[in-house]
Residue, then its C-alpha position, 0 to 999 in steps of 0.5 A: x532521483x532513482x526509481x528507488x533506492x537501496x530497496x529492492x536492489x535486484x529488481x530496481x538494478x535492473x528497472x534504472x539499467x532499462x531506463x539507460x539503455x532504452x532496451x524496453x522490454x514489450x513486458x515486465x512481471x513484477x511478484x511480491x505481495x500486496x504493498x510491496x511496492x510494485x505499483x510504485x516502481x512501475x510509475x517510477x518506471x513510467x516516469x524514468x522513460x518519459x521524463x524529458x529532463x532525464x533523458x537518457x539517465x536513471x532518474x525523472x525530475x518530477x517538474x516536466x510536463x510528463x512528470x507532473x501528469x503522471x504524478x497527478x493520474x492524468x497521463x492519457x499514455x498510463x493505462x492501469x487495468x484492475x478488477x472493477x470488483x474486489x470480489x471479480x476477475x479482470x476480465x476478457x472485455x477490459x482486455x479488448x478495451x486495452x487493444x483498442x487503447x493501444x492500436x495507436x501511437x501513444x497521444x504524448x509519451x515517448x512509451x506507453x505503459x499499460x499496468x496491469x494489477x492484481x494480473x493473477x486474476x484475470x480469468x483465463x479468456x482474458x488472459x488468451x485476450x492478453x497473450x495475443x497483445x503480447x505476441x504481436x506488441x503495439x508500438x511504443x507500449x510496454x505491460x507491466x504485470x503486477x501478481x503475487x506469484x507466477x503461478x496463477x498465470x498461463x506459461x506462455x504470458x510468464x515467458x514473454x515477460x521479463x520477471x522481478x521480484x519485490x521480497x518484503x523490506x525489512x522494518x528498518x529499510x522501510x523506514x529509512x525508505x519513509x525519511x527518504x520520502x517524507x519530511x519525517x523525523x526516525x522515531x514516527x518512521x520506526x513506528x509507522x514502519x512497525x505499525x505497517x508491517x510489509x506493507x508500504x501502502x499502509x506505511x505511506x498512508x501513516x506518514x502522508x502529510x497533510x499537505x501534498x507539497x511538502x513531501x519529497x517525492x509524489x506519491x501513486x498511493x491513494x491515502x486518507x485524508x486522516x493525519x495519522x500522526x496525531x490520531x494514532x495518539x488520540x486512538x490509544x488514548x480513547x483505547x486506554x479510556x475503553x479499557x480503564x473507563x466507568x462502564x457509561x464512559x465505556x460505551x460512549x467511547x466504544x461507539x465514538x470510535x466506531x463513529x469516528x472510524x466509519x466517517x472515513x473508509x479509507x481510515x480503517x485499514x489504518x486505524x485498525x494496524x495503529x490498534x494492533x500494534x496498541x493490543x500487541x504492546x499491552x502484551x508485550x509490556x508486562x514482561x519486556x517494556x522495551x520491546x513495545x513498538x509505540x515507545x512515546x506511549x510507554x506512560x500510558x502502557x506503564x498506567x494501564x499494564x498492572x490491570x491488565x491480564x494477558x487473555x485480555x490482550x489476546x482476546x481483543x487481538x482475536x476479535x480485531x482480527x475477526x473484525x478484518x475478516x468481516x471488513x474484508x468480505x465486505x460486512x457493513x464497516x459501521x455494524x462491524x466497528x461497533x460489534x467489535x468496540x462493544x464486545x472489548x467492553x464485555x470482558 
């Protein structure tokens, strides 16, 4: 299969035309924001080059040795460089640990790709350190630099790589991308898709089965181990209960679902965008029901839409977005759930 298809059709063009030619660039710097698949094209990237079944074509085969280690982060020539901390910069030592990875021939692979993520935030020494590498290219070794804008990077790093941007897919191109990869109908890929907005990560993690092999493609995305096809309906289901309930059910669900939420932190981000979208069709369902994006749901909004005011809706959808704020300046995930579940309650 190609490194993707019908996607980015500038910048996967170009990435299946390298696979062919073999003319590697020493660099490549891939633009876009967050969970615009970058990080997925570079190891689609890495196996195309490396593929030992596709040789010479635009496609991997996923059933080679070097396919299967790629897939499984295993390969001992794919070399990733991200911060250590969320809140620090890539930094000159992580830069010098690379130079002593490269300064060999690779240990399996025909070329080694160093993958560089979240590039704009190494600090400006680790940058020089990285300069350095790229004007005089190890062997068989090619950088891909992953970064929101150009912008942040020094000049002459920009100018040694070969750029390309990865715009955000369309809803409908993102789920027609998620059928492609995955044994889903088109009513959850919409709704996935929907739910997901730009961000293919997320959209991945909705729609990851919960077994590993009966997806189509493998997959470099880290997903919870949550099946969200089921608790996207048990979450509005509880979110209905919140908002219809006595005030003692109210409670008891409020602090189930923070319960439920914390046990698994890489539920949250998810679980957060499905109750979005649930606050988002509140409002919309008063005044245009077709235009809700959880249409299996329609019953449930259809219950619960006479009593519910507009202010209401958009004063859960403030203190969610508050909630994230928190999340992501790293406030405790159990204490922030619960202040967000019971001020829903405190109307």
């Amino acid at each position: 299969m190609s490194v993707h298809k019908n996607d980015f059709p500038t910048a996967l063009s170009e990435l299946n035309r390298i696979i062919e030619t073999r003319n590697i660039p020493n660099a490549l710097l891939f633009t876009g924001n967050p969970g615009s698949g970058r990080k997925q094209a570079a190891f689609r990237f890495a196996k195309g080059i490396n593929c030992t079944a596709g040789a010479g074509k635009r496609s991997f085969c996923n059933d080679c040795r070097s396919c299967k280690k790629i897939d499984a982060n295993q390969h001992p020539d794919m070399i990733v460089v991200a911060p250590l901390d969320s809140r620090k910069a890539i930094t000159i030592s992580q830069i010098r640990q690379i130079t002593a990875q490269t300064g060999t021939r690779p240990h399996e692979a025909a070329f080694r790709m160093v993958l560089i993520t979240d590039a704009d935030r190494m600090n400006i020494q680790a940058q020089n350190g990285l300069l350095k590498e790229l004007e005089e290219p190890p062997e068989n070794t090619f950088f891909i630099l992953m970064a929101k804008e150009r912008s942040a990077l020094l000049p002459t790093i920009v100018s040694r790589c070969r750029s390309l941007r990865f715009p955000p897919l369309s809803g409908p191109a993102l789920a027609a991308h998620l059928c492609e990869q995955y044994p889903i109908d088109t009513q959850w890929a919409g709704i996935a898709a929907a739910t997901a907005g730009t961000d293919q990560n997320l959209a991945a993690t909705l729609v990851h089965p919960a077994d590993d092999n009966v997806s189509k493609a493998s997959k470099t995305s880290k997903a919870s181990g949550i099946d969200w096809y089921s608790t996207r309906l048990w979450l509005i289901q509880q979110l209905c209960d919140l908002i219809s309930g006595s005030a003692s059910q109210k409670i008891h669900t409020a602090l189930g679902l923070s319960g439920f939420l914390s046990q698994d932190p890489d539920g949250v981000i998810p679980g957060l965008a499905v109750m979005r979208t649930f606050f988002r069709d509140l409002c919309v369902f008063r005044h245009a029901p077709e235009k809700i994006l959880n249409r299996d749901c329609s019953d449930r909004f259809q219950k619960l839409a006479p009593n519910i005011r507009d202010n209401d809706a958009l004063f859960w959808m403030d203190e969610l977005h508050e909630t994230e704020k928190r999340l992501a300046s790293n406030s405790a995930i159990r204490m922030t759930l619960d202040r967000f579940f019971l001020k829903l309650i405190h109307i």
